[in-house]
N, C-alpha and C positions, 0 to 999 in steps of 0.2 A: 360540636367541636368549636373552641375558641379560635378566632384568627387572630393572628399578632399581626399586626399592621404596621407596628414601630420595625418588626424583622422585614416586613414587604419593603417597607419606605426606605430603609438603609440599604435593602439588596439594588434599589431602582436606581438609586443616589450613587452605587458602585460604577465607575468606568470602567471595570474590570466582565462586569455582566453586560453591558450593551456591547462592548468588546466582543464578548465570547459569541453573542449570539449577531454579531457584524458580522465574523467570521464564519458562523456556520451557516448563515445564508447567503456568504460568499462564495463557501466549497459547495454547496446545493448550484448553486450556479453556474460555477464551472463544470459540477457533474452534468447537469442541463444542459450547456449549450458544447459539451465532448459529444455528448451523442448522437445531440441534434444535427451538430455542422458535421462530424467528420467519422462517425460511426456508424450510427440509423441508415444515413442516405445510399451506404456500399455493401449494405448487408452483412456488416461485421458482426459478430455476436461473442465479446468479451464475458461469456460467462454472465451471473446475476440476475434479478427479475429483468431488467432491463433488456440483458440479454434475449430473456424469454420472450418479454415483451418486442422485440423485433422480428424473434423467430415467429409469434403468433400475428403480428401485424401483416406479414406475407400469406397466410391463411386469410384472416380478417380486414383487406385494409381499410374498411371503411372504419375503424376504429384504432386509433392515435397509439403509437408505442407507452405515452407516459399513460395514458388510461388503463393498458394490460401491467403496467405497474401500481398505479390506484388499487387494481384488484387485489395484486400479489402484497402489497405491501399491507394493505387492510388485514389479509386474511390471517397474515403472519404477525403481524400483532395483536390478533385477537388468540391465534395458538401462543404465543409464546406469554401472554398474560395468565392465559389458564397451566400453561405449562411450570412457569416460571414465578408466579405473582409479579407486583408492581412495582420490578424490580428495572424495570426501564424507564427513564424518567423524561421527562416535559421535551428533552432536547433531540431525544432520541426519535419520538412521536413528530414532533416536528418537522424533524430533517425527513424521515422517510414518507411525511404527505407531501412537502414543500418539493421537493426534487422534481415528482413525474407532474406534479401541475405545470415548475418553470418548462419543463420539458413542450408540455401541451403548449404554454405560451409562446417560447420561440418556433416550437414548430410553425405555427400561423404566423408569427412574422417572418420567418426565414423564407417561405413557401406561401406561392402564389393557391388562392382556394382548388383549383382544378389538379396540381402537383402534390398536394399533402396525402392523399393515397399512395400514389407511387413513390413518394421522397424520391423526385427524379433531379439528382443532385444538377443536370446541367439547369434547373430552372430555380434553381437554389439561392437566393439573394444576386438573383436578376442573374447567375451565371459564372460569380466573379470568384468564386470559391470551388470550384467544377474541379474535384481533385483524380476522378475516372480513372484518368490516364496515370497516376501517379498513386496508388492502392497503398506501398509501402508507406509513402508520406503519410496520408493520410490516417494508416494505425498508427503511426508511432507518435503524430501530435496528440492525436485524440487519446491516447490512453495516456500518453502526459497529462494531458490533462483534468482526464478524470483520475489520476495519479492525485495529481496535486488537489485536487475538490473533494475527495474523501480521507486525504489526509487533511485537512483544514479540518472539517468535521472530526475525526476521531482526537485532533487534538483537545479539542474542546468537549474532550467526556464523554461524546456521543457516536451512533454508527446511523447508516442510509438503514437498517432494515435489512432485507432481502436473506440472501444466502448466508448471513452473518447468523442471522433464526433459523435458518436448517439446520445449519453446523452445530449450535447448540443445544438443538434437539437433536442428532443423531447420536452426540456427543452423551445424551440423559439416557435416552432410550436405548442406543444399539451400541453402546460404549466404544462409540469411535472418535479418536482423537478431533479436536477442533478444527486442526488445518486439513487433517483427513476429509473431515467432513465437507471445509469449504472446495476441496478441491473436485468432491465428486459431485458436489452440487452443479460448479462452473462447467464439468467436464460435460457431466448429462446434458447444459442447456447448447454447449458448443455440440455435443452428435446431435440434439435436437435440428439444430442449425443445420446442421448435414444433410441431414434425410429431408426435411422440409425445404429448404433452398438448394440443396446439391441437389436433391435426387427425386423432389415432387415434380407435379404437372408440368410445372413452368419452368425445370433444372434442367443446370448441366452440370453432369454429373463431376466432371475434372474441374470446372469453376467453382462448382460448390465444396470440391475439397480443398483447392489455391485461399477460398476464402475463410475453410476452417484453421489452417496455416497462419493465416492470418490473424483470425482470434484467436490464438493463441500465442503470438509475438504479442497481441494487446493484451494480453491478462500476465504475462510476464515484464512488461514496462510497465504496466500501472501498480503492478505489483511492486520492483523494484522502485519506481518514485513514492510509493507510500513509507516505504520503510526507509526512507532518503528522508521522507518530510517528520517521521516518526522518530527515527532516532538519530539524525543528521548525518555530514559525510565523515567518515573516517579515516581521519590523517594522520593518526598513529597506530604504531604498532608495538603488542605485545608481545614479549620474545622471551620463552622459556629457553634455556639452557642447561640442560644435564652434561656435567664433562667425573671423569673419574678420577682427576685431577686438580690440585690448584694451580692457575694457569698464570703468574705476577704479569708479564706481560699482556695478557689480554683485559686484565684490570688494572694497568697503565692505559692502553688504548681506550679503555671504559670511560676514564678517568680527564684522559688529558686530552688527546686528540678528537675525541666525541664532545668531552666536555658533560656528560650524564652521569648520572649516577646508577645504582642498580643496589640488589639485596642478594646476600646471600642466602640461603634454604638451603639447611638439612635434609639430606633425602637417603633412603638405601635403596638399593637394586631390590625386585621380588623376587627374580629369579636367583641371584647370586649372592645376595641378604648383604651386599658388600656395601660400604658408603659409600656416598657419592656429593656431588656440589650442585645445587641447581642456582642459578643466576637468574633474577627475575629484573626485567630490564625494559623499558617505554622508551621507544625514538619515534621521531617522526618518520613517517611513509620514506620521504625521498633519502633517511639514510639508513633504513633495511638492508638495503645491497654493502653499503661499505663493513657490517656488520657481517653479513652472512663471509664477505669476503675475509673475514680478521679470523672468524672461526675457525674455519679455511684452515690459513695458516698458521693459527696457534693450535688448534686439537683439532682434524681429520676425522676423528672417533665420535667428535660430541654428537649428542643429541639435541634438535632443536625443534621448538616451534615457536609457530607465528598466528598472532589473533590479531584480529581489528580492534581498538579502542575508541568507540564514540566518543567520550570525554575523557578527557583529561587534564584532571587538576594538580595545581602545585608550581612550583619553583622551576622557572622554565618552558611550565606548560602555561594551561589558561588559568587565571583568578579565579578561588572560589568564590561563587555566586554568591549575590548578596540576601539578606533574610527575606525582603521582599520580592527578589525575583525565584527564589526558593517556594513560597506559597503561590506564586502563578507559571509554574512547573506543573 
C-alpha cells in the first residue's frame, strides 16, 4: 500500500487537527479527574465501564477503577471490530485507552499510596476536597463534569468506548433501539452497584440504595450536559398554530407589536377534512408567554404547539455561519 505523505504533511500542518485532538484529550481529562475527585471516592456508580469499574474495584481493591476499564474497554473494541469492521477510527481508539490510564494517573496523585484501595476520600489531596458530608454536591459536580468531557470528545467525531459498544451491539444483534440499549447497559451496572455496595459483605443495605439515587441524578446531569454541549442551549422557540380561522388582529400583533414574522400553511382537519390556517412562527424563549397570551385572546379554540429551536438563523435571529465555520461543524 502506498502512503501519501504530502496528505500526512498537510493534515499535521492543519490547526484544525492538533485542535481536535487538544480537545479530545481535554474531555478524557475531565472525564479522569470527574471520577477520580468526586465519583470513585463516594461509590457513585453513573452507569458505563467506569461505572463497572467502581462496582468491581469494591470486590477487587487492590486493582485501580481505570485498569477495570483498560479491561472493559480493550475487550469492547476488539468485539466491536469484529462486529463492526474498522469502522471506528484512530480517535475513538484513543480516547477510550487515554481516559482509564489519566484515570490510574490522578488516582496516584490524588491519593496517598496506603488510601488508593479504599479511595478514602477524607485522605483525598491531603483532605481539602472531603465532599462525605455533602453527597448531593459532589454528584452533581462530578457528572457536570464528565458531562462536559465526553461531550468535548464526541464533538470531535469520536466516543470514550464503553456502553456506547453495547448499545450498538444490542442494537445488530437483538434489534433494540440504541438509547434502549444504552440505558440497559447503565441500568445493569447501577443494580450491579446495589447488590455489591448496598447489599454485599461490607453493605448497607438503605446506603447502598441513597447511593443508587444517586447514580442516577448523575447519569441524568451528565446526561442533560452532553446534550447542552452537543446541541447548545435553546433560546427559541417554535410555535405551531392551527386556528379555523383568519385571525387580522393577531397577524397585526405578529407583525407589529412582536415585530416577527411568521408563514402561513395550508392545512385541513383529518377528522372534519375542513381547512384550516396553520401559522408557523420562531420567538425567542422569553416572548412565548406574551404569545400564548395573544392566542388567548384572539382564538380560545386554537391549537398550539411548542418546540425548542437550537439554531436559529436569519433576519432577527443569528447570522448564517460562514463557509469556513460550516466545514468545522
Amino acid at each position: 500500500m502506498k502512503i501519501d505523505f504530502n496528505n500526512i504533511w498537510s493534515t499535521l500542518k492543519s490547526p484544525r487537527w492538533w485542535w481536535s485532538w487538544f480537545m479530545i484529550i481535554l474531555g478524557c481529562s475531565l472525564l479522569a479527574g470527574g471520577y477520580v475527585l468526586f465519583i470513585s471516592p463516594y461509590n457513585i456508580v453513573p452507569g458505563g465501564v467506569y461505572g463497572a469499574g467502581i462496582v468491581l474495584h469494591n470486590l477487587f481493591p487492590t486493582i485501580k477503577v481505570g485498569t477495570f476499564g483498560y479491561m472493559f474497554d480493550s475487550v469492547l473494541l476488539i468485539l466491536a471490530f469484529i462486529a463492526f469492521g474498522p469502522r471506528f477510527g484512530s480517535k475513538t481508539v484513543v480516547a477510550a485507552l487515554l481516559t482509564p490510564g489519566l484515570m490510574n494517573i490522578f488516582t496516584s496523585l490524588a491519593f496517598p499510596p496506603e488510601a488508593i484501595e479504599s479511595l478514602d476520600p477524607s485522605q483525598m489531596l491531603g483532605g481539602i476536597l472531603d465532599l462525605s458530608d455533602h453527597l448531593m454536591l459532589a454528584t452533581i459536580v462530578g457528572a457536570v463534569i464528565l458531562g462536559v468531557g465526553v461531550g468535548l470528545v464526541v464533538r470531535e467525531q469520536a466516543t470514550t468506548g464503553g456502553t456506547d459498544i453495547v448499545a450498538m451491539m444490542l442494537q445488530k444483534y437483538c434489534h433494540i433501539s440504541f438509547s434502549q440499549g444504552v440505558l440497559i447497559a447503565d441500568s445493569l451496572v447501577v443494580l450491579a452497584g446495589l447488590i455489591v455496595i448496598g447489599f454485599g459483605p461490607d453493605g448497607n443495605g438503605m446506603e447502598g440504595l441513597m447511593l443508587s439515587f444517586y447514580s442516577l441524578i448523575a447519569i441524568y446531569v451528565s446526561s442533560r450536559i452532553l446534550a447542552l454541549m452537543l446541541d447548545g442551549a435553546s433560546y427559541d422557540r417554535i410555535i405551531f398554530i392551527i386556528t379555523s380561522k383568519h385571525n387580522e388582529d393577531f397577524r397585526h400583533y405578529i407583525l407589529e407589536e412582536l415585530d416577527r414574522s411568521g408563514t402561513y400553511i395550508k392545512s385541513s382537519g383529518m377528522y372534519t377534512n375542513t381547512e384550516k390556517e396553520m401559522i408557523f412562527l420562531v420567538v425567542p424563549r422569553h416572548e412565548l408567554v406574551k404569545v400564548q397570551r395573544a392566542i388567548k385572546e384572539y382564538d380560545p379554540a386554537a391549537f398550539m404547539v411548542v418546540a425548542n429551536a437550537y439554531n436559529t438563523y436569519g433576519e432577527g435571529f443569528k447570522p448564517m455561519p460562514e463557509k469556513h465555520e460550516l466545514e468545522n461543524m
